[in-house]
KOLZA-595978 format. One line per 5 residues: their letters; for each residue x, y, z of N, C-alpha, C, O. Coordinates in steps of 0.1 Angstrom, whole numbers. Atoms other than C-alpha are relative to their C-alpha. Layout:
<recs>
A	X/Y/Z/X/Y/Z/X/Y/Z/X/Y/Z  ... $
</recs>
This chain:
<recs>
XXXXX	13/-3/-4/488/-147/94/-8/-12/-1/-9/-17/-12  8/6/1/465/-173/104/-15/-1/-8/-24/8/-6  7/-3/12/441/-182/75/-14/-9/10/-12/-17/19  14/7/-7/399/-195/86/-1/-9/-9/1/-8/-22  3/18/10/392/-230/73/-17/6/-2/-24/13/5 $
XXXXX	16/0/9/359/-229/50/-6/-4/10/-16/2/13  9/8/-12/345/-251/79/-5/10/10/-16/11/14  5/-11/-9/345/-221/101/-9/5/-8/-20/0/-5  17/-5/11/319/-204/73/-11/-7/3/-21/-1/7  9/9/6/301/-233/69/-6/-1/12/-18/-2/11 $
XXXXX	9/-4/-15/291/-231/110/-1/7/2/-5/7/13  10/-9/-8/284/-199/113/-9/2/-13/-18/9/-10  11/0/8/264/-200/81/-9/-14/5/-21/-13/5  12/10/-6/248/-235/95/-6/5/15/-17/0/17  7/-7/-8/240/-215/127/-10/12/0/-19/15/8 $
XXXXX	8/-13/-4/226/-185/119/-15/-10/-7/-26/-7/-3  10/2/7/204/-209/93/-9/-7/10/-21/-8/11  12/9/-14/190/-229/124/-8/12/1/-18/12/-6  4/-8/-2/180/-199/135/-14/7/-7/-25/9/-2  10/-3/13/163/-187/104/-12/-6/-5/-22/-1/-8 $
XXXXX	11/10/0/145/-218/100/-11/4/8/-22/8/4  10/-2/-9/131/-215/135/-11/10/-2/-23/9/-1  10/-8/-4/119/-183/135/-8/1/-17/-17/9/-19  10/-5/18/105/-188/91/-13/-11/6/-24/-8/4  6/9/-3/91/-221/110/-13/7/9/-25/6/8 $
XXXXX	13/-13/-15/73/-195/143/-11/6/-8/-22/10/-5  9/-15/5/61/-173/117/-9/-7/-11/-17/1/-16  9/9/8/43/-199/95/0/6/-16/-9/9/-23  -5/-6/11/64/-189/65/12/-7/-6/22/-6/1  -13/3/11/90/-206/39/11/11/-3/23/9/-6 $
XXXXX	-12/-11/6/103/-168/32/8/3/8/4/9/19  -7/-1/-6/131/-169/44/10/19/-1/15/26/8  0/-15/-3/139/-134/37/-6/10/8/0/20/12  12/-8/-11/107/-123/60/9/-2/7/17/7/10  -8/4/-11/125/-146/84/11/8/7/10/10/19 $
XXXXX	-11/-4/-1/158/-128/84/-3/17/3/4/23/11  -1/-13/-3/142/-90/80/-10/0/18/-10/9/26  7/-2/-14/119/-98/111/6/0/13/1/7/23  -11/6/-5/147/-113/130/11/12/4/18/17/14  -15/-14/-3/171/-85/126/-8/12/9/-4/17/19 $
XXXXX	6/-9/-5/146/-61/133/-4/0/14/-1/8/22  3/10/-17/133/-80/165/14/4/9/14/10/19  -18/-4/-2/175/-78/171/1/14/8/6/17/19  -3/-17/1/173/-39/167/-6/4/5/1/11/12  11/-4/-9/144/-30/184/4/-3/14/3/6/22 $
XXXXX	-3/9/-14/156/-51/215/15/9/4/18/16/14  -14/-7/-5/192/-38/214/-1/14/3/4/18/14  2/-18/-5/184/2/214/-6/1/10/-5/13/15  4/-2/-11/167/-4/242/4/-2/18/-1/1/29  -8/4/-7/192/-17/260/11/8/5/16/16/-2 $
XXXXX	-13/-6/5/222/-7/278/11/-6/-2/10/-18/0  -10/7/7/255/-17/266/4/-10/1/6/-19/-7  -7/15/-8/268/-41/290/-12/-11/-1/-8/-23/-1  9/11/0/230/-61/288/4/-4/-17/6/-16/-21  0/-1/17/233/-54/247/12/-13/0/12/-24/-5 $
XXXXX	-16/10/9/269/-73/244/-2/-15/6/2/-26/1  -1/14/-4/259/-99/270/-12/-11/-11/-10/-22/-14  6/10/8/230/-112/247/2/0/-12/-3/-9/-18  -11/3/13/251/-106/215/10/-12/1/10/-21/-7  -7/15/-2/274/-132/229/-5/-10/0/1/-21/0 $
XXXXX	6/18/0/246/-159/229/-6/0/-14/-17/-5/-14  2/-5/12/242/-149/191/6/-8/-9/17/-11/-6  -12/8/11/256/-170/161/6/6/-7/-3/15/-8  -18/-7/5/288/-154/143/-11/8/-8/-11/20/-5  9/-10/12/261/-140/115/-9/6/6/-11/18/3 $
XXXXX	7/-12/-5/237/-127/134/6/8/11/-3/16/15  -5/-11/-2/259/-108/153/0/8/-4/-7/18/-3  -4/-9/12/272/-93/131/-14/10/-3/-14/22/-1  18/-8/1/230/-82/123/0/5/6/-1/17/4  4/-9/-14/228/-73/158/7/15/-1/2/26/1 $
XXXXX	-7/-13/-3/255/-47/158/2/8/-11/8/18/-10  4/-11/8/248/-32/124/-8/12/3/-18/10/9  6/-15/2/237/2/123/0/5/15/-8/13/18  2/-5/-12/247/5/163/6/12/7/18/12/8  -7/-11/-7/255/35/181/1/0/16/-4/8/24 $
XXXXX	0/0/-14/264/25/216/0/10/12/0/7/23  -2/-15/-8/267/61/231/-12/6/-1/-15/16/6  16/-6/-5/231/67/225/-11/-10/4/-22/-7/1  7/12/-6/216/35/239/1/4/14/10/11/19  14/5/3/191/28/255/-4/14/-7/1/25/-2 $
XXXXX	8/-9/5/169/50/231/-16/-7/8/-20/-19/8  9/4/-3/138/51/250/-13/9/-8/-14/22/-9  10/-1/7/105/46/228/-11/-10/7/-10/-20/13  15/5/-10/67/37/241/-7/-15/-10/-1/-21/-18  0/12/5/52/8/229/-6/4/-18/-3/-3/-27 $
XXXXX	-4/-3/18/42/29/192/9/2/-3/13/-5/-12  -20/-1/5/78/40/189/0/-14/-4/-3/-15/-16  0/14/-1/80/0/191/-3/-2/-13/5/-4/-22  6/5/13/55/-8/164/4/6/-12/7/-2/-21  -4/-5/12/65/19/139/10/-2/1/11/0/-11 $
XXXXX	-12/2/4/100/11/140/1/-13/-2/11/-15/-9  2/15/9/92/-27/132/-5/1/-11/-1/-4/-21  4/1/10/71/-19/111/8/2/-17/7/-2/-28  -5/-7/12/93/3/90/14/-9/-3/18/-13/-14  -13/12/5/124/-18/90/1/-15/-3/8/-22/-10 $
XXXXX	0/18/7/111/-55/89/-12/6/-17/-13/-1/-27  10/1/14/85/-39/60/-12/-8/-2/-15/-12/-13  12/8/-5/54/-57/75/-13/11/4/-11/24/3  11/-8/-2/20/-43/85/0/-2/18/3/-11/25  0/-4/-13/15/-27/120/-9/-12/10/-9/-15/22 $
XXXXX	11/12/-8/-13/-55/126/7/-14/5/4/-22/14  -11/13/5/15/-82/118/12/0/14/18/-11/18  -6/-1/-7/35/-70/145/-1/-10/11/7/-20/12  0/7/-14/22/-84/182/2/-14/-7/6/-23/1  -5/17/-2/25/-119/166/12/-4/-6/16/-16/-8 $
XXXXX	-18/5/9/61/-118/147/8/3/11/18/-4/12  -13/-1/-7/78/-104/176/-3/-10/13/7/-13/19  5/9/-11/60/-128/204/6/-12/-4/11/-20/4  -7/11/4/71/-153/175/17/-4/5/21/-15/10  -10/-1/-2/106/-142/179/5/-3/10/14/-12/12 $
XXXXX	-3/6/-13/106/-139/213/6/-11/8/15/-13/16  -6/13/-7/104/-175/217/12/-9/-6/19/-16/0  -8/6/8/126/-188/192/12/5/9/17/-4/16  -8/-6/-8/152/-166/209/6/-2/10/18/-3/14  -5/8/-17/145/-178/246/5/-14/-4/16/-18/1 $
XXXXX	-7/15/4/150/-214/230/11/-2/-6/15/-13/-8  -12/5/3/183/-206/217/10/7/1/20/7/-6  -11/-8/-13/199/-184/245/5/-8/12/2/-20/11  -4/6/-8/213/-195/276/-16/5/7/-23/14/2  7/-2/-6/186/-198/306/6/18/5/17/23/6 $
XXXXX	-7/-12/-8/183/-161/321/3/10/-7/3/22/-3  -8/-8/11/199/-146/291/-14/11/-3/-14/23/-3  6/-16/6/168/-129/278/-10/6/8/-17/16/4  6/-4/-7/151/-126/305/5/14/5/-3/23/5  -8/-10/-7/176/-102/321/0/14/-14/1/26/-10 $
XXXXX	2/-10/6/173/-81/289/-13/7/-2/-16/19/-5  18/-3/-2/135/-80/290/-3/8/14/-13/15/15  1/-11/-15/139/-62/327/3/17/-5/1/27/3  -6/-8/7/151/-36/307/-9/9/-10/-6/21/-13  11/-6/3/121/-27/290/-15/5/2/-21/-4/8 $
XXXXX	9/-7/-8/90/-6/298/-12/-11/-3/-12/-19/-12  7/18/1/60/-33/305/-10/-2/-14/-13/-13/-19  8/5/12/38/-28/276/8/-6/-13/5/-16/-19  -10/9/8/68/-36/253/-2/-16/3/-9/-24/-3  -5/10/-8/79/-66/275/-16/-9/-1/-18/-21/-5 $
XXXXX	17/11/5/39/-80/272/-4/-3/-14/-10/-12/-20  3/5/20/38/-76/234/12/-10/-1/11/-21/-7  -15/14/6/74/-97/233/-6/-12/6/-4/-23/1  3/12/-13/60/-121/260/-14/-6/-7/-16/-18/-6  18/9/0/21/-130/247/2/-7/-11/8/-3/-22 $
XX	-3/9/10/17/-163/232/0/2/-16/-8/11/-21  -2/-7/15/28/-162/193/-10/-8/-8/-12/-5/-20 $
</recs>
């Protein structure tokens, strides 16, 4: 059985942390914990809304660990779940554990960090995909 060299760890733990940085960097925060529950949640929100074949194509421009985030807790046979843009808010709210006010500028944050470290196209094509008041809270400057 082929065994993973530590070096494999150590880049998908040096990728997901770029990541991390970025978006603790967007959000004008050191906590890197915020970072990671806003991030996932951002992830989760975006993915249920999706349907499968868009869901896996922007999982693949994903780093090895946040995959893995992405497709926690997923149920692909009931995607897209479609929710209005409060559905939206309260389900950020409740899983990153932030205030409802906090929202339009953590996920605008995300947004961009995201587009800067997908392929061109990539998240755009998943953003067609959602109803427009969503798609303007992810989109207005962070």
């Amino acid at each position: 059985m082929p065994t993973t060299r530590s070096s494999d760890f150590e880049h998908a733990i040096h990728s997901a942390n770029i990541w991390l940085k970025a978006v603790a960097e967007a959000l004008g925060t050191d906590d890197r914990h915020l970072a990671h529950r806003v991030l996932r949640t951002w992830l989760h929100t975006l993915r249920d809304r999706l349907t499968v074949e868009v869901s896996a194509h922007l999982a693949a421009q994903l780093p090895e660990l946040l995959r893995g985030a992405y497709y926690d807790g997923w149920t692909p046979s009931s995607v897209p779940i479609k929710y209005d843009i409060d559905g939206y808010v309260n389900r950020f709210v409740q899983e990153a554990k932030v205030d409802a006010e906090d929202v339009p500028k953590m996920a605008a944050a995300v947004t961009t960090v995201v587009r800067d470290h997908v392929s061109p196209g990539t998240l755009e094509s998943a953003l067609e995909q959602l109803p427009n008041d969503i798609c303007a809270l992810l989109l207005q400057p962070a």
